[in-house]
C-alpha positions as CSV (number, residue, x, y, z in Angstrom):
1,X,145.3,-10.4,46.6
2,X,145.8,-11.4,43.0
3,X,149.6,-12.3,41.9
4,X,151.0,-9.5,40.2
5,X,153.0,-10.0,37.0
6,X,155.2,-7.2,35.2
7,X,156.2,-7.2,31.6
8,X,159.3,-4.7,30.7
9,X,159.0,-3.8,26.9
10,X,162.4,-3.6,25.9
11,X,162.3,-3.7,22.0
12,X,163.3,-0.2,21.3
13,X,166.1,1.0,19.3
14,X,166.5,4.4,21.1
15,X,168.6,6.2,17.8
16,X,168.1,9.5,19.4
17,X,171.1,8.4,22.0
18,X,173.2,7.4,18.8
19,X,176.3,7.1,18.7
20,X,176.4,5.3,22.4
21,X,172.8,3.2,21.3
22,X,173.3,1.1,18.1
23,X,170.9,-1.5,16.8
24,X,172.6,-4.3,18.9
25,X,173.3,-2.4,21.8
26,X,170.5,-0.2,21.8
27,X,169.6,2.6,24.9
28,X,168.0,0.0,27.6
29,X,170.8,-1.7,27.5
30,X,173.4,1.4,28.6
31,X,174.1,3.2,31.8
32,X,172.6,6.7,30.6
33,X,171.0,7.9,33.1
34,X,172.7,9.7,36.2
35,X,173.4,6.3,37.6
36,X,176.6,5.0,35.2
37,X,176.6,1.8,37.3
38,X,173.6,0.4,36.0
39,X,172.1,-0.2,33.1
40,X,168.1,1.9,32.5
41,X,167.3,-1.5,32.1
42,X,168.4,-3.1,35.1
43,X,167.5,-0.1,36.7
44,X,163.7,-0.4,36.1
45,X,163.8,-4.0,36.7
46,X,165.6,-3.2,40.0
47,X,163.0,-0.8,41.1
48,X,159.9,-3.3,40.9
49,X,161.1,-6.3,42.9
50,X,159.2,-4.9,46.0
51,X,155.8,-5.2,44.0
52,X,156.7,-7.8,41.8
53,X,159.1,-11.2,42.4
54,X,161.6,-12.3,39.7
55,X,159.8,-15.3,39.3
56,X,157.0,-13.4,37.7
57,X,159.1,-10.7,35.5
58,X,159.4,-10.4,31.9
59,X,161.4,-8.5,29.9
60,X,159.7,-8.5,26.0
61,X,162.4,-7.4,23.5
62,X,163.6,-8.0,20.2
63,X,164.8,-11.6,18.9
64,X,168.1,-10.1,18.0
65,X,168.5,-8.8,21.8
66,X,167.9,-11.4,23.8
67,X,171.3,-11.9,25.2
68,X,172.5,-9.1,25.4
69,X,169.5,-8.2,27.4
70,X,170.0,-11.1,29.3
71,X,173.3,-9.8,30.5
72,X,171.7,-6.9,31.4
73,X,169.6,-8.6,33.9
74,X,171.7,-11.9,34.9
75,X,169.5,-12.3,38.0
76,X,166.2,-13.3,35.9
77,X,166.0,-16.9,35.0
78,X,166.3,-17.6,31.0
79,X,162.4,-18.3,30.8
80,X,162.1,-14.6,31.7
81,X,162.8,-13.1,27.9
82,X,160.3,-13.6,25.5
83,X,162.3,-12.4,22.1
84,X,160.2,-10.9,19.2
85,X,161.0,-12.5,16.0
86,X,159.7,-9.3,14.5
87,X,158.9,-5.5,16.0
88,X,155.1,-5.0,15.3
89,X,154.5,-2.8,18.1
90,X,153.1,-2.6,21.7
91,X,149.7,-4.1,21.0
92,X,151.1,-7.5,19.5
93,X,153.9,-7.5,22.2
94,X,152.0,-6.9,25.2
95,X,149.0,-9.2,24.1
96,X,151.7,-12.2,23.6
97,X,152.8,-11.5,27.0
98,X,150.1,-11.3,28.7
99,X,149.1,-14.6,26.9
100,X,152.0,-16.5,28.5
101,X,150.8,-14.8,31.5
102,X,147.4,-16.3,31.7
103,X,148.5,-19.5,31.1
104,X,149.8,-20.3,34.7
105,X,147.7,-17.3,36.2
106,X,144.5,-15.9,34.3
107,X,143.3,-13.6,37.0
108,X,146.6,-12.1,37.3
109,X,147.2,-8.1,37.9
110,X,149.8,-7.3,34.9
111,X,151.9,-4.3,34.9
112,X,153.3,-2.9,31.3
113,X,156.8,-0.9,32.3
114,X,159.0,1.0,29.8
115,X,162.4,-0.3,30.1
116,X,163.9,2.9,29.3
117,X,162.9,5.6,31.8
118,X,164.2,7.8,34.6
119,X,162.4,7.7,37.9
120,X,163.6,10.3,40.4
121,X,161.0,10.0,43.0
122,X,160.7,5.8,44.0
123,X,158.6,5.7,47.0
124,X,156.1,8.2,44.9
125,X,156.3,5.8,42.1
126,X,156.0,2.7,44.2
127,X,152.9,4.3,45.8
128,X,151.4,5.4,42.0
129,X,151.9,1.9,40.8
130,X,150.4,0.3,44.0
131,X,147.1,2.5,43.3
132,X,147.3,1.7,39.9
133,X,147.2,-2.0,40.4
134,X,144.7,-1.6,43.1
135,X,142.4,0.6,40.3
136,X,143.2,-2.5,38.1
137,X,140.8,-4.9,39.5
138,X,138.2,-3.0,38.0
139,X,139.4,-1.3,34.4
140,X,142.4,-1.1,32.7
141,X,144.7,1.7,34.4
142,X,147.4,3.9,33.3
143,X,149.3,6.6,35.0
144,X,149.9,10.0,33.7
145,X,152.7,11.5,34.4
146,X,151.3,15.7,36.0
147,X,152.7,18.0,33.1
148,X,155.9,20.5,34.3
149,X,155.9,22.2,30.9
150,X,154.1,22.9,28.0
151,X,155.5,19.9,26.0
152,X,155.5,18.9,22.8
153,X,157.1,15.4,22.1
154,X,154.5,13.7,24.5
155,X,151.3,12.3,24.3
156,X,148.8,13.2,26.5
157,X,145.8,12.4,28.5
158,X,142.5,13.9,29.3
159,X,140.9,13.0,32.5
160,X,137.4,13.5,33.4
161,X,135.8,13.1,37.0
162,X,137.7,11.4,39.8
163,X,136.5,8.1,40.5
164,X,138.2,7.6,44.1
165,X,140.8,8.9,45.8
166,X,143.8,9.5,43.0
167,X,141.5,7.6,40.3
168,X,140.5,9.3,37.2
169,X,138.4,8.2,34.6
170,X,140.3,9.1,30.6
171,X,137.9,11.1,28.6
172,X,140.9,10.0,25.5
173,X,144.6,10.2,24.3
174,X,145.6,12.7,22.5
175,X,148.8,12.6,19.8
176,X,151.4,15.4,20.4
177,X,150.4,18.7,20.2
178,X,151.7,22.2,18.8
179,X,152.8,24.7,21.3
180,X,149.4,26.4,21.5
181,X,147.6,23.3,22.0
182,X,150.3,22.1,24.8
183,X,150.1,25.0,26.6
184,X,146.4,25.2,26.8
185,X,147.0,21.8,28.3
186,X,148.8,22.8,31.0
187,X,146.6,25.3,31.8
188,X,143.6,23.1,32.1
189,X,144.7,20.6,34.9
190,X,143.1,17.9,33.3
191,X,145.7,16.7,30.6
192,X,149.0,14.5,31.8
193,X,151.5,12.8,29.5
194,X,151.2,9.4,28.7
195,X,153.8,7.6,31.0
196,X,153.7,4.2,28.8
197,X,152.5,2.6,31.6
198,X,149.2,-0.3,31.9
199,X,147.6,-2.1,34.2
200,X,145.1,-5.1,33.8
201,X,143.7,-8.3,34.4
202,X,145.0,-10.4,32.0
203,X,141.7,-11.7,31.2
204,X,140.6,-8.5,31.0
205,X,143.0,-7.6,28.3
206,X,142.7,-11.0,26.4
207,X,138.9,-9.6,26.2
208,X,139.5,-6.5,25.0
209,X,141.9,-7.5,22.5
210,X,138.9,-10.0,21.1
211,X,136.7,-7.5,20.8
212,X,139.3,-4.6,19.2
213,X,141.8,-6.6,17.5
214,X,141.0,-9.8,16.4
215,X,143.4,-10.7,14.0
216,X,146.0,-10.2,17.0
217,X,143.7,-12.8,19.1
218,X,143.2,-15.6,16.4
219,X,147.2,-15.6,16.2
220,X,147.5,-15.5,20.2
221,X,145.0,-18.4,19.8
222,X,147.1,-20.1,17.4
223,X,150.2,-20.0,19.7
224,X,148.6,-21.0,22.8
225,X,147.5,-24.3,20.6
226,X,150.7,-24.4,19.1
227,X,152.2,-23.8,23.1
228,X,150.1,-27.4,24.2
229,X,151.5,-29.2,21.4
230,X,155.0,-28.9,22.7
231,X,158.2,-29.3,21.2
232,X,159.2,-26.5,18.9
233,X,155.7,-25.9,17.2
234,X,155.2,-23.1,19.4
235,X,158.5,-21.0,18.7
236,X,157.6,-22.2,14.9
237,X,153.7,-20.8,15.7
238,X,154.9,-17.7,17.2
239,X,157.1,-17.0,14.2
240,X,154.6,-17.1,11.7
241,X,152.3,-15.2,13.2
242,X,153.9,-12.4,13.8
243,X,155.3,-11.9,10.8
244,X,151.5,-11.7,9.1
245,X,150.5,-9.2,12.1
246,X,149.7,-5.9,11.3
247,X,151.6,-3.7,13.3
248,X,149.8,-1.5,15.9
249,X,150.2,0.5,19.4
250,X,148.5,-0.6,22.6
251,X,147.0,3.4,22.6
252,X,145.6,3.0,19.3
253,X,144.5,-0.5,19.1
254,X,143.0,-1.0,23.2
255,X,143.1,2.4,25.1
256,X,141.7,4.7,22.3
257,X,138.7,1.8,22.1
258,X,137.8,0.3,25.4
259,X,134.7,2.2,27.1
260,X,136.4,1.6,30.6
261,X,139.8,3.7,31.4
262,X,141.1,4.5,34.2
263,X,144.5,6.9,34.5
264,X,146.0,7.6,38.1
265,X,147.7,11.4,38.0
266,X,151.3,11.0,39.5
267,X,154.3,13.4,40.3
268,X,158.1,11.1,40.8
269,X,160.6,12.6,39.0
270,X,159.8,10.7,35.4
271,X,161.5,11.5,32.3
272,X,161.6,9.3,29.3
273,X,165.0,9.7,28.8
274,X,164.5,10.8,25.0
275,X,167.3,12.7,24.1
276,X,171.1,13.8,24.8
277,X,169.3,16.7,26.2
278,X,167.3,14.7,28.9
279,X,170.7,13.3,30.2
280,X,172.3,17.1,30.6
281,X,169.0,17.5,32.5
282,X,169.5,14.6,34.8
283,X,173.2,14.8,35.5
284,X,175.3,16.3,37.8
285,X,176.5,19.4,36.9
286,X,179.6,21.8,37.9
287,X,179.2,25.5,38.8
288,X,179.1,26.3,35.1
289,X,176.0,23.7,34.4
290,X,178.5,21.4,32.7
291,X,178.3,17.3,32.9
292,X,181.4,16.4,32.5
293,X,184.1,13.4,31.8
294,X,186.5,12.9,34.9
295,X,189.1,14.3,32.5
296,X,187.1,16.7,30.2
297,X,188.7,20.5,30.5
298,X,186.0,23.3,29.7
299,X,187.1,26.6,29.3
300,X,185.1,29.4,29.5
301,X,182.6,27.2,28.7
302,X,178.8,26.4,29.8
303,X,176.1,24.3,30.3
304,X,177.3,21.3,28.3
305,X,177.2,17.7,28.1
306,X,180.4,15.6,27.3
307,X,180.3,12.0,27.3
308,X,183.9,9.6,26.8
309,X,182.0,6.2,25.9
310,X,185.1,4.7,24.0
311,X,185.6,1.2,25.7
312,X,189.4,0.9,23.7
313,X,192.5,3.3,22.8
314,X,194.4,4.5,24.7
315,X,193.4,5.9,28.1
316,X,193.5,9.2,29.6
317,X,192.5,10.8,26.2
318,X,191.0,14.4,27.0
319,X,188.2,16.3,25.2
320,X,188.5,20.3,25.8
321,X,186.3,22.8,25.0
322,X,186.6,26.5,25.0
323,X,184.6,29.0,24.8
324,X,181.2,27.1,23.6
325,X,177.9,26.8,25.2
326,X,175.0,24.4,25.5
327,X,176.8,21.8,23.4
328,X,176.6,18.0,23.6
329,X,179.9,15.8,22.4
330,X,179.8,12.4,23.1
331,X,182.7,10.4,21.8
332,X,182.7,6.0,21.5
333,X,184.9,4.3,19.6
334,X,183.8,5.0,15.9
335,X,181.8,8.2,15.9
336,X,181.9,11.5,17.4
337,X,179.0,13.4,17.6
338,X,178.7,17.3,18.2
339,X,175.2,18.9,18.2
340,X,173.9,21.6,20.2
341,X,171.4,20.6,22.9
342,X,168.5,22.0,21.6
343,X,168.5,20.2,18.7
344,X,169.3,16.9,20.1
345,X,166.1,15.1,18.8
346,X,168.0,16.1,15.4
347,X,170.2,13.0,16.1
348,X,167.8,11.0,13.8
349,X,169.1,13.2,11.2
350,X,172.2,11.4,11.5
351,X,170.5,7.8,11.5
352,X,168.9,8.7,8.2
353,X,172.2,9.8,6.5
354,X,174.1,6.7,8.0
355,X,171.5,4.7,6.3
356,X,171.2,6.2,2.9
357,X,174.8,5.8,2.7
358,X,174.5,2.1,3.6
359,X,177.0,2.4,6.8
360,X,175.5,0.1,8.5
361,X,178.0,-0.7,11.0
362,X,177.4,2.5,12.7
363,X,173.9,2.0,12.9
């Protein structure tokens, strides 16, 4: 059996959870989901260690993040965090990783894990990602997630004939459709959102990247070189190059290209987490469909969401509402924000404003 390697990507900046995720403290790093005693982070890591060691986890994320992640996750070693000098996307991230990856192990099974998901269902998803990696000896792998809905915020992908038992080959990814075109998906059977997930050899991927992305693979090439020189010419290497990289998805720049996909359809409870409105969906609820703070009062109210994030003040402080519906209100300790749940994603809205009037400590 080949040594198994995961890779957390943990560079996102998750502004649709704003005001709790901020550029420093971004929505990895909080306890969102229904768990509040754990981080999605540490939660994801947490959830691997029977199919992958510490010893051979790492968590990718942004230069600026690397402690804080590291806080997040005290149990991995320091050598665990690779930190981006600059975000240029999946494809550059996971090809450095897998890079550092090859260099103790190049016929290692890697796995590519969002760091910011929900998973309901973990012996399903143990069992999905044990088939995955098993399907990974012989092409790349994904898993797509079986549709519930006729969802538009997702990618999706189209399987074609089943190559073994739970193995399908991908006919191609396709970018987020209108409503017509998702629910014709659903219908068909043969279309499952893109989890985010990837498995490979990392020789495998190395190759692929080659042949698809080469300006990607002469910088890898220049930081392995830089890597055998020692000293700091490597942190120095990796630097420069990615600041000259183009930035590009692993879908668009590998999966779209490679003549050999493989996707494993899966069922466990996943959900990207993406909004306010996710976390209503995922969290306990009282007989009026109301997650609420230990002292929130809701009066004649329904089905909404009320967070108390503020870490100073004065305690005990209570948030009431009466007489709305299908509201989220979540208060920290320099913003309040109150938007109704279906329009949730609108949160960017916010971000945009923040910026334009150059508040950048709220950002």
């Amino acid at each position: 059996m080949r040594q198994v390697f995961a890779v957390v990507l943990a560079g996102g900046s998750g502004t649709r959870f704003w005001p709790a995720s901020r550029r420093n403290a971004p929505k990895q790093l909080l306890a969102i989901g229904p768990s509040a005693d754990l981080s999605l982070i540490g939660a994801t890591v947490r959830r691997i260690e029977a199919l992958c060691s510490k010893e051979r986890t790492l968590v990718a994320t942004g230069a600026h993040l690397v402690e804080a992640t590291r806080r997040a996750l005290p149990w991995l070693e320091s050598k665990a965090f690779l930190g981006e000098p600059v975000a240029r996307n999946t494809a550059a991230c996971i090809g450095w990783a897998t890079s550092i990856v090859a260099r103790s192990d190049p016929d290692a099974l890697v796995m590519v894990l969002p760091s910011d998901h929900h998973i309901g269902d973990e012996p399903a998803f143990h069992a999905a990602l044990e088939r995955a990696l098993a399907s990974a000896e012989s092409a790349i792998t994904t898993i797509g997630i079986e549709p519930s809905r006729p969802e538009t915020g997702y990618g999706y992908i189209e399987a074609g004939e089943e190559l073994a038992a739970g193995v399908r080959r991908v006919v191609r990814f396709v970018e987020k459709p209108d409503r017509a075109r998702a629910e014709s998906y659903l219908a068909s059977g043969r279309h499952y959102w893109n989890s985010g997930m990837f498995f490979f050899r990392a020789d495998e991927m190395l190759a692929a990247i080659s042949e698809h992305l080469p300006e990607l693979a002469s910088g890898l090439e220049r930081i392995e070189r830089a890597a055998k020189a020692g000293g700091s010419a490597e942190q120095t290497e990796t630097e420069a190059v990615f600041e000259a990289l183009t930035s590009t998805s692993i879908d668009y720049g590998i999966m779209e290209k490679v003549a050999k996909l493989h996707v494993i359809p899966a069922s466990f409870g996943w959900s990207d987490l993406g909004s306010w409105q996710s976390a209503w969906e995922l969290s306990p609820k009282d007989e009026a469909g109301n997650s609420n703070t230990p002292d929130g009062i809701l009066i004649d109210a329904r089905s909404n969401l009320v967070r108390d994030l503020r870490t100073t003040g004065q305690s005990g402080r209570v948030i009431a509402l009466v007489g709305v519906n299908d509201l989220c209100v979540v208060e920290t300790d320099d913003a309040l924000l109150v938007i109704p749940r279906d329009r949730a994603q609108d949160v960017r809205l916010i971000i945009e404003e923040l910026a334009r009037r150059g508040r950048r400590e709220l950002l």
